[in-house]
N, C-alpha and C positions, 0 to 999 in steps of 0.2 A: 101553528105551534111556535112560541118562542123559542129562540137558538137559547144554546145551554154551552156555555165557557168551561172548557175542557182541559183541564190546567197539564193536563200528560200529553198536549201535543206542543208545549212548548219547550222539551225535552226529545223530542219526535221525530230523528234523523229526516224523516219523510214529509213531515210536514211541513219542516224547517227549510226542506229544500226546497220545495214549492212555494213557498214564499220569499226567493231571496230576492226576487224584482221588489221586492217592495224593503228590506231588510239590507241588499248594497247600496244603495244610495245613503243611506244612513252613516255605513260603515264606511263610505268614501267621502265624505261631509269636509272631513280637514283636509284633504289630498284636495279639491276643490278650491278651499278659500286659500290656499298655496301658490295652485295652478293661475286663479285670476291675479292674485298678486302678484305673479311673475309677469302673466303676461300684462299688466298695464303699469308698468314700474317705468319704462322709457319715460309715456305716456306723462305719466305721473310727476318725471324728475322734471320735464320739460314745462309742464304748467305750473310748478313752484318756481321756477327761472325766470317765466314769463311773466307770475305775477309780482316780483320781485321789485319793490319801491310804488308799487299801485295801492293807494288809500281801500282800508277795509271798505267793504259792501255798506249801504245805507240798511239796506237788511239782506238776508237769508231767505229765499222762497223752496221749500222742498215740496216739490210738486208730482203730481202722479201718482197711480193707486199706491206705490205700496213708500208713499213720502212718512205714515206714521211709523215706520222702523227709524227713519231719522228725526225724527221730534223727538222719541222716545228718549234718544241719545244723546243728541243735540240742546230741545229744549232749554234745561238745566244749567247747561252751560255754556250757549252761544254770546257771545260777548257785544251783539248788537238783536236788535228785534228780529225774531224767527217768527217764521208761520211755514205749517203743514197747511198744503192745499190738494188733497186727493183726488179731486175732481177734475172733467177735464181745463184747459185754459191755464188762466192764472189770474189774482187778485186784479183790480182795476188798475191798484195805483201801481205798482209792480214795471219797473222801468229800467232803464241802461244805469240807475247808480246802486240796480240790486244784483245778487247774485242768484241765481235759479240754481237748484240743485234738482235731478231727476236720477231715479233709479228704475232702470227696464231691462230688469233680468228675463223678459218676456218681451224681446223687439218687437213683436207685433199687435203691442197695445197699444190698443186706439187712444184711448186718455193719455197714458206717455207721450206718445206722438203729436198729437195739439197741443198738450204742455210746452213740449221743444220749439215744435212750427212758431208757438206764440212768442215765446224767448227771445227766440231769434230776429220774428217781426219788430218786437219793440225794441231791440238794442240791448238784452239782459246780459249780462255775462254768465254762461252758464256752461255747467259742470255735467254729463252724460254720462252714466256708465249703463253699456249696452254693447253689442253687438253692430260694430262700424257701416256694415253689410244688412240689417234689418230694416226696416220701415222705420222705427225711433232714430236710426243711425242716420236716416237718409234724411229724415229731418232737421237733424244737429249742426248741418252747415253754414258755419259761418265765422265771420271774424272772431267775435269773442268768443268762440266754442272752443272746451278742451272735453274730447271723448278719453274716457277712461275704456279699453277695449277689453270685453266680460266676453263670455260663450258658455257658459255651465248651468246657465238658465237660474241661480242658485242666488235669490235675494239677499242670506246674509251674506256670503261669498261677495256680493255685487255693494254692498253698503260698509262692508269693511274697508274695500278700497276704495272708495269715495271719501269716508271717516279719515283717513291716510292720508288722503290728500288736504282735508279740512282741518288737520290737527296741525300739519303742515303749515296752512295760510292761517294759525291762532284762531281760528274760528271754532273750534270742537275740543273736543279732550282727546289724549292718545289713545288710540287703538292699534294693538298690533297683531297684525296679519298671523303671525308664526304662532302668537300667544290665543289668539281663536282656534288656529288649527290644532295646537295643542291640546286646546281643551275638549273640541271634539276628539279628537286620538283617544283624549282618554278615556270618554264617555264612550266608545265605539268598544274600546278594550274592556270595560266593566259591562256592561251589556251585551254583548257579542253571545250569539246564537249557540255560541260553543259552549258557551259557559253556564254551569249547574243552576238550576233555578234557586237553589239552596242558597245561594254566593252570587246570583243576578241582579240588582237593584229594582231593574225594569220591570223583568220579569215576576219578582215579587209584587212590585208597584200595581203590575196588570190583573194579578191575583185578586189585590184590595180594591182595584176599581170593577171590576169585571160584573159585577150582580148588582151594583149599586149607583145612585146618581152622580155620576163628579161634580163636585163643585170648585171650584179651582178657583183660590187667593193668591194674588203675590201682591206685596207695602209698595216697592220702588214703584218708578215709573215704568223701568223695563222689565220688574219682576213682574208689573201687571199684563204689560204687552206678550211677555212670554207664557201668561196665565190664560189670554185669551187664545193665542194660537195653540197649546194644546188642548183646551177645550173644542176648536174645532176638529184638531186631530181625532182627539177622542168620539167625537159625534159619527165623523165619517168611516171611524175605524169600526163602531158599534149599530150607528144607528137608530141610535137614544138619547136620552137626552146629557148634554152638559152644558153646566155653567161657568160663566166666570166674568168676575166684579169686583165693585168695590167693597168693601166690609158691609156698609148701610143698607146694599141690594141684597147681599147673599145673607146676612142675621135673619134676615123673615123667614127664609127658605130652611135651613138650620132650625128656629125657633118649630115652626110648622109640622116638624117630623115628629112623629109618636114614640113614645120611651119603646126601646125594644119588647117582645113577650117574650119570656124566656120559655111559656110552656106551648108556644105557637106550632102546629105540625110544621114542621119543613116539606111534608110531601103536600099538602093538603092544597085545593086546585081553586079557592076561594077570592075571589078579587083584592080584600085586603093583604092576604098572603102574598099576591105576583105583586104587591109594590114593591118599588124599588126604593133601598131605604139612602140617603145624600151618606155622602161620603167625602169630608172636607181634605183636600188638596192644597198644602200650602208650600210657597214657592218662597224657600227662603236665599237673598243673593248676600246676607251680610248687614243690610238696612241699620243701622242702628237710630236712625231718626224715633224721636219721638213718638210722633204721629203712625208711624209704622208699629211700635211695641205697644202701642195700645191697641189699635186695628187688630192685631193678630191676639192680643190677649185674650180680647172679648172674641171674638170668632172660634178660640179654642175652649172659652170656659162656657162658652151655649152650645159646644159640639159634646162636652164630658156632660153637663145637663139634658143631654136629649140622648146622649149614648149613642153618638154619633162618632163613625170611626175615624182619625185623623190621621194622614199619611203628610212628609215631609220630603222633597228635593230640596237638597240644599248644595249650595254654589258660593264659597268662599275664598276663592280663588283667583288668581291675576286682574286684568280691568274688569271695566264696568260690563263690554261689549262680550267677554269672554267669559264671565258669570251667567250675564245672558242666555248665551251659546250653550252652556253647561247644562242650565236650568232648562230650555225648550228641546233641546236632543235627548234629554234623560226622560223627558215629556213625553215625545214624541217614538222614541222606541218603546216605553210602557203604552202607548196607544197602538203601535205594529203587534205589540204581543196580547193586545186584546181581540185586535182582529183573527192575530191568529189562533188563537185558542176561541175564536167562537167558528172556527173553520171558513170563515169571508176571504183569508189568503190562500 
């Protein structure tokens, strides 16, 4: 028997408390990327001194799984050749006049750690934020190594302060520490388990995804990255499907749905009945490019043509990295209150 979304346990003193392993993390998201920036600010002041009069990088290597949060970022606007390389190693040509960046919110990734091992074999200069004490830490030794010291396990927390340091050496755009935190604070405050489902963002959000496919848009580069990590949020929260893409992939999926019936039973136990109808997800961070206002236009005029419902997070607010933030925690607590209202918390 399908689980059935129970929109009164997300109001549900009892339910709410039995989910708060999953529901404080959330709420402590800015106290986090706080915490690492304090503690790697020594760290931090000491590798901008050090690199002080040294010729920028021949390029940028962001290496290890989770190197596409900093492409995301970086990309755009890195002011010499960047590459994300997620896999383990590094590029061939990748040598002592590059800079390697690694992020290992999870010291005991193998891929991070051959990244570093390899770094360091070849003479890389390179940038660590990880845990000093972990497997990635113990590989980070060496001359050109500056560890950035993380412990919260918490990948944007661990790529803020990395971004901090890189905005630092002109290689990135500014990112600030207190202005992510911020922005979670306030996403934790508007969402917050206390607060009426009536006046909840999330919690409404969770309502409109709950019985139907997400499909989940964001134009930027980071509105897409943040499109696809609450598409897996949401997968693991329900256990169904969701998407998330570019306009060109999700038009067909949109196009493909069937006009609503308006005289269809709602009770009736028929195959076509239990489909799940898409439900477009658009992640707006401010974008005003071109190519974004039309992406979005057409993804919204084939969702009012198939009567397809469309919901909005929208993040217009401080940088780039803290619209981000905004956009994937407003994400990602409307995916905790899917779970919880199909009773999986």
């Amino acid at each position: 028997m399908a689980e059935v979304f129970d929109d009164t346990r997300l109001d549900d003193e009892a339910a709410l408390a039995s989910a708060d392993p999953h529901l404080r993390p959330l709420a402590e998201a800015g106290s986090r990327v706080r915490r690492e920036a304090e503690a790697a600010a020594d760290a931090l002041e000491a590798a901008v001194v050090e690199a002080d009069g040294e010729a920028r990088p021949r390029a940028v290597v962001a290496a290890g799984p989770d190197s596409r949060l900093l492409r995301a970022v970086l990309e755009p606007w890195c002011p010499v050749p960047f590459v994300a390389w997620p896999g383990p190693g590094l590029p061939g040509w990748a040598g002592a006049l590059d800079l390697v960046v690694v992020l290992a919110p999870d010291g005991s990734d193998t891929g991070a750690a051959s990244a570093v091992a390899e770094a360091v074999r070849r003479g890389c200069r390179l940038v660590v934020a990880c845990d000093p004490a972990s497997l990635v830490g113990q590989h980070a030794v060496g001359r050109d190594t500056t560890v950035l010291p993380t412990s919260a396990g918490d990948q944007l927390a661990s790529a803020v302060v990395v971004l901090d340091l890189l905005a630092q050496l002109d290689l990135g755009p500014h990112a600030s520490a207190e202005g992510v935190a911020s922005a979670l604070d306030d996403v934790a405050v508007a969402c917050s388990p206390y607060r009426d489902l009536s006046v909840n963002p999330a919690k409404m959000l969770a309502i409109a995804l709950a019985d139907g496919s997400p499909v989940v848009w964001g134009g930027s580069v980071l509105a897409a990255r943040a499109a696809r990590r609450i598409a897996e949020s949401l997968r693991r929260a329900s256990g169904r499907a969701a998407l998330a893409g570019d306009a060109e992939h999700l038009l067909p999926v949109l196009r493909a749905s069937r006009p609503r019936d308006l005289f269809a039973d709602p009770f009736a136990d028929d195959e076509d009945s239990a489909e799940a109808r898409p439900v477009l997800l658009l992640l707006d961070d401010g974008s005003d490019e071109l190519p974004v206002r039309e992406q979005r236009a057409r993804l919204v005029t084939t969702a009012q043509e198939q009567d397809v419902r469309v919901e909005t997070i929208d993040a217009h607010e401080g940088d780039d990295v803290a619209r981000y933030a905004t956009l994937l925690s407003t994400g990602t607590w409307a995916a905790t209150y899917v779970k919880i209202g199909l009773g999986r918390a």
